[in-house]
C-alpha distance (Angstrom), angle and dihedral (degrees) to the residues before:
residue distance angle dihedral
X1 . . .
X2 3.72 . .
X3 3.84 127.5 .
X4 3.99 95.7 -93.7
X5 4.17 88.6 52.5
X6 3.44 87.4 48.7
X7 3.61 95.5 61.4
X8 3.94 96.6 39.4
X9 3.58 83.4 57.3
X10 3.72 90.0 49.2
X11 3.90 90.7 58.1
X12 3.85 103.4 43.0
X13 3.74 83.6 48.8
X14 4.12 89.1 52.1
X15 3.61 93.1 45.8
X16 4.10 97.6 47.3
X17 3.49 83.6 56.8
X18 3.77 98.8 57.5
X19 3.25 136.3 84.5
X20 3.50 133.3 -109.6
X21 3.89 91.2 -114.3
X22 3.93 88.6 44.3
X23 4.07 92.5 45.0
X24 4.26 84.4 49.5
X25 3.44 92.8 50.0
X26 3.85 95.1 47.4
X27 3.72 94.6 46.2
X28 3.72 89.9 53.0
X29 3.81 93.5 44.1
X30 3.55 89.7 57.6
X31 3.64 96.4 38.7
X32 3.88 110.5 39.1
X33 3.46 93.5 173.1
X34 3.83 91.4 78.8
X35 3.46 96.3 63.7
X36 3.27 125.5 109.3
X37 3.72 120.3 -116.8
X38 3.86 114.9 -105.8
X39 3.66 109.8 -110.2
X40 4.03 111.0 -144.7
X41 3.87 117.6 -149.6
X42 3.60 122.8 -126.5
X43 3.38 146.8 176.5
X44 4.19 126.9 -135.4
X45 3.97 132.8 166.4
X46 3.98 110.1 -130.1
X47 3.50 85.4 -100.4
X48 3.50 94.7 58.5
X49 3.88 87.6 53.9
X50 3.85 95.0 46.0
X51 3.69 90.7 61.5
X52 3.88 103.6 45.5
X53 3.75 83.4 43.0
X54 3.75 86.3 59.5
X55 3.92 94.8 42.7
X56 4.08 90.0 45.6
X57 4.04 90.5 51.4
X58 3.98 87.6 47.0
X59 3.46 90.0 50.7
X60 3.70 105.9 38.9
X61 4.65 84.7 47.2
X62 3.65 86.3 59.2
X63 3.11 101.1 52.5
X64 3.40 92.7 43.7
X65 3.57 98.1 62.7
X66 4.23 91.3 -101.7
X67 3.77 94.7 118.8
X68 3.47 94.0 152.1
X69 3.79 100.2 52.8
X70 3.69 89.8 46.8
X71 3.21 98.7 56.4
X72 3.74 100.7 52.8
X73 4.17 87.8 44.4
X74 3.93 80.7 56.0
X75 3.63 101.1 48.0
X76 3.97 110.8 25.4
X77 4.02 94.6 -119.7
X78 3.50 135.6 95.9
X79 3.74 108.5 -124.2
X80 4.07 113.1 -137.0
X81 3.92 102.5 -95.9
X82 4.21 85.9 -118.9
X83 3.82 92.0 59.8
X84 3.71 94.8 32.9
X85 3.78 93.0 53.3
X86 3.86 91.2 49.2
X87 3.66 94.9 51.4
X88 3.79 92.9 50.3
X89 3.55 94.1 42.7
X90 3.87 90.1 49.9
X91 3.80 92.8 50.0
X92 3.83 95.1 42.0
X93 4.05 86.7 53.5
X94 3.90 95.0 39.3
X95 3.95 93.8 48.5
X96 3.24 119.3 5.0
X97 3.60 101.6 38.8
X98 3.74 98.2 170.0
X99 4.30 122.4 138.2
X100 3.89 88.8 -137.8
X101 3.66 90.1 77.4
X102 4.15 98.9 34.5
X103 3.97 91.6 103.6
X104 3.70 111.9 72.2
X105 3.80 131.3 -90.9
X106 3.84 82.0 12.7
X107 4.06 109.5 135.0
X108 4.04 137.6 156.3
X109 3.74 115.5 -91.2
X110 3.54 122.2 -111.7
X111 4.14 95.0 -93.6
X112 3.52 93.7 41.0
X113 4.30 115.6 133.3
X114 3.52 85.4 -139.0
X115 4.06 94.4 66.1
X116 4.13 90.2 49.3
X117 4.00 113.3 -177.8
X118 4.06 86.0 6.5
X119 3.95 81.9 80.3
X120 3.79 82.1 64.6
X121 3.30 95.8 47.8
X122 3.93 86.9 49.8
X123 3.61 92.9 54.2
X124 3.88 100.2 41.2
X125 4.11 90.0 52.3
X126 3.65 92.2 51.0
X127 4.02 91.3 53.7
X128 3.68 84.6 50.5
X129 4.05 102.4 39.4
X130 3.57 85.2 51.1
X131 4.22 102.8 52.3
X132 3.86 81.0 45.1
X133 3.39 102.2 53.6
X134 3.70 88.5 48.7
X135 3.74 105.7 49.1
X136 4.18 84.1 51.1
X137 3.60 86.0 62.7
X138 3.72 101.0 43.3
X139 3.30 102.7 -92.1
X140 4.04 91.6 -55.9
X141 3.85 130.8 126.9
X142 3.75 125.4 -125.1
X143 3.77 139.0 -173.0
X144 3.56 96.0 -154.9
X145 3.93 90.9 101.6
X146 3.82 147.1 2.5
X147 3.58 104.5 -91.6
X148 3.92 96.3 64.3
X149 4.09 78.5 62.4
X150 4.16 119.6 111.7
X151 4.26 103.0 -107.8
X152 3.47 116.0 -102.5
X153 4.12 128.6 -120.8
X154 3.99 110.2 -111.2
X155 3.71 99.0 149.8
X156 3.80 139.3 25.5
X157 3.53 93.2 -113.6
X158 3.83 111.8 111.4
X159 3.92 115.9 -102.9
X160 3.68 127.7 -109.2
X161 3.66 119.0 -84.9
X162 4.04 116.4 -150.0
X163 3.92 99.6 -157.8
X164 4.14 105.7 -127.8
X165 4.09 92.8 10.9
X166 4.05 82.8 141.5
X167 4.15 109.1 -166.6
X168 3.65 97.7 -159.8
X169 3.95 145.8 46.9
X170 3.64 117.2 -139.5
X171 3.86 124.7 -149.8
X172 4.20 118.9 -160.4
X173 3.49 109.1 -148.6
X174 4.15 120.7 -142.6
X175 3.78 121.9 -81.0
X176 3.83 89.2 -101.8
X177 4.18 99.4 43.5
X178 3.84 76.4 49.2
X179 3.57 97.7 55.8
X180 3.80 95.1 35.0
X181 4.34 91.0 49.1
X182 4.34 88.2 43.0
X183 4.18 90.8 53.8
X184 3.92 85.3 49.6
X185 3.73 87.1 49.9
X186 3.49 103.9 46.7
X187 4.27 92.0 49.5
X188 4.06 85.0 54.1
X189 4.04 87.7 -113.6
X190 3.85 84.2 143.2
X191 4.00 89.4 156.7
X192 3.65 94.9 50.3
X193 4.00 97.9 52.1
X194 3.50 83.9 53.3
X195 3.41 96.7 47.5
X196 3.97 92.4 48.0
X197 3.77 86.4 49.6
X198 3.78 91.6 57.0
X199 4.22 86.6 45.6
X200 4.09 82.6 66.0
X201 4.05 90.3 66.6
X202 3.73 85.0 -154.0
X203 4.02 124.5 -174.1
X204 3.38 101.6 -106.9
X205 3.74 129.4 124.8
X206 3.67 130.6 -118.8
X207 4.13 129.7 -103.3
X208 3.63 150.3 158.7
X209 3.24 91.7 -67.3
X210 4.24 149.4 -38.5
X211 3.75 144.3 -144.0
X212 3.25 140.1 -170.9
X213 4.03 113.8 -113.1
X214 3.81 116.6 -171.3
X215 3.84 126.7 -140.6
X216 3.84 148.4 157.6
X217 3.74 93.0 -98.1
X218 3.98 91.5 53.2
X219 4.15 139.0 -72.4
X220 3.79 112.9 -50.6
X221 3.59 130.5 -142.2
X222 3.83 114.5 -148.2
X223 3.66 118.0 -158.1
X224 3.72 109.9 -168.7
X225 3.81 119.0 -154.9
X226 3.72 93.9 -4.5
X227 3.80 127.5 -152.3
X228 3.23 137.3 -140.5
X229 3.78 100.9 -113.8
X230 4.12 128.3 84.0
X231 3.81 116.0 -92.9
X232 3.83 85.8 -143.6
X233 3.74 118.3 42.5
């Protein structure tokens, strides 16, 4: 065995040894690109979020190619389309300079290369759009617009996490409905727990979706992403 078997022997002896914590540890010490990035907590009023929302969407339109549209988020006022048009066109020439965008109302999409850290930008505003447009309607989901809408991955930096933003509403059924949906569970009658469930005409809204979640205090319906209107009407 010669010098350089020796010491490949060495290591897969080392590493059978470890354990999986110590083999995780020394794969990311030796590769520090697999880490994940540290995620810092902090705290905001909705205010707060409004206005780096705003700032974010400014940014991430510009960079986009949307001159136009960020410049009346940014300032309040619809520019005339004449002066709006020569502005964008000015900028577009200036710094962009790229024959993708030369017809108009073309721009990049939001997880274009092109755009760099606007893709960020993209992603954190959606995260934030989102959890606002859900506490303003009482913690319900709607598909009457865009914002109510899950964000969208444009880079592969982690998304922001809003601490507490809870997606779903969960309804505990009595001790007896409990009993009664657990027997249907247990004999695999999966259609027929659900069918008893709707039976109860309870007044509980609709949503993206439910399941049923068992526990010591009784079954659990979870609604996720509920809306406003009645499951049974």
């Amino acid at each position: 065995m010669n010098s350089l078997e020796k010491n490949y022997k060495k290591v897969v002896d080392k590493v059978q040894k470890m354990s999986d914590t110590e083999l995780k540890d020394s794969i990311l010490e030796a590769n520090p690109q697999l880490q994940e990035p540290q995620m810092n907590d902090v705290k905001l009023t909705d205010t707060h979020l409004c206005v780096i929302n705003r700032a974010l969407e400014v940014y991430y339109r510009m960079r986009s190619g949307q001159v136009g549209i960020a410049l009346d988020r940014a300032y309040d006022k619809c520019i005339d389309w004449d002066s709006r048009d020569l502005i964008e066109k000015m900028v577009r020439k200036l710094v962009i300079e790229d024959e993708k965008l030369s017809s108009p109302g073309a721009s990049y999409g939001f997880n274009s290369d092109e755009i760099g850290d606007a893709r960020i930008a993209y992603e954190i505003q959606s995260v934030f759009r989102q959890y606002l447009a859900v506490k303003r309607n009482d913690g319900y989901f709607d598909h009457s617009t865009v914002d109510f809408r899950d964000p969208l991955k444009a880079s592969d930096e982690p998304l922001p996490e809003i601490v507490n933003f809870i997606k779903y509403i969960d309804h505990v059924f009595t001790r007896a409905q409990s009993r009664k949906i657990n027997k249907l569970l247990n004999e695999e009658k999966y259609k027929e727990a659900w069918n008893y469930i709707d039976s109860l005409k309870l007044d509980i809204p609709k949503g993206e979706g439910a399941e049923l979640v068992p526990g010591f205090n009784g079954v659990t319906m979870r609604i996720h992403k509920p809306r406003r209107e009645k499951r049974y009407e």
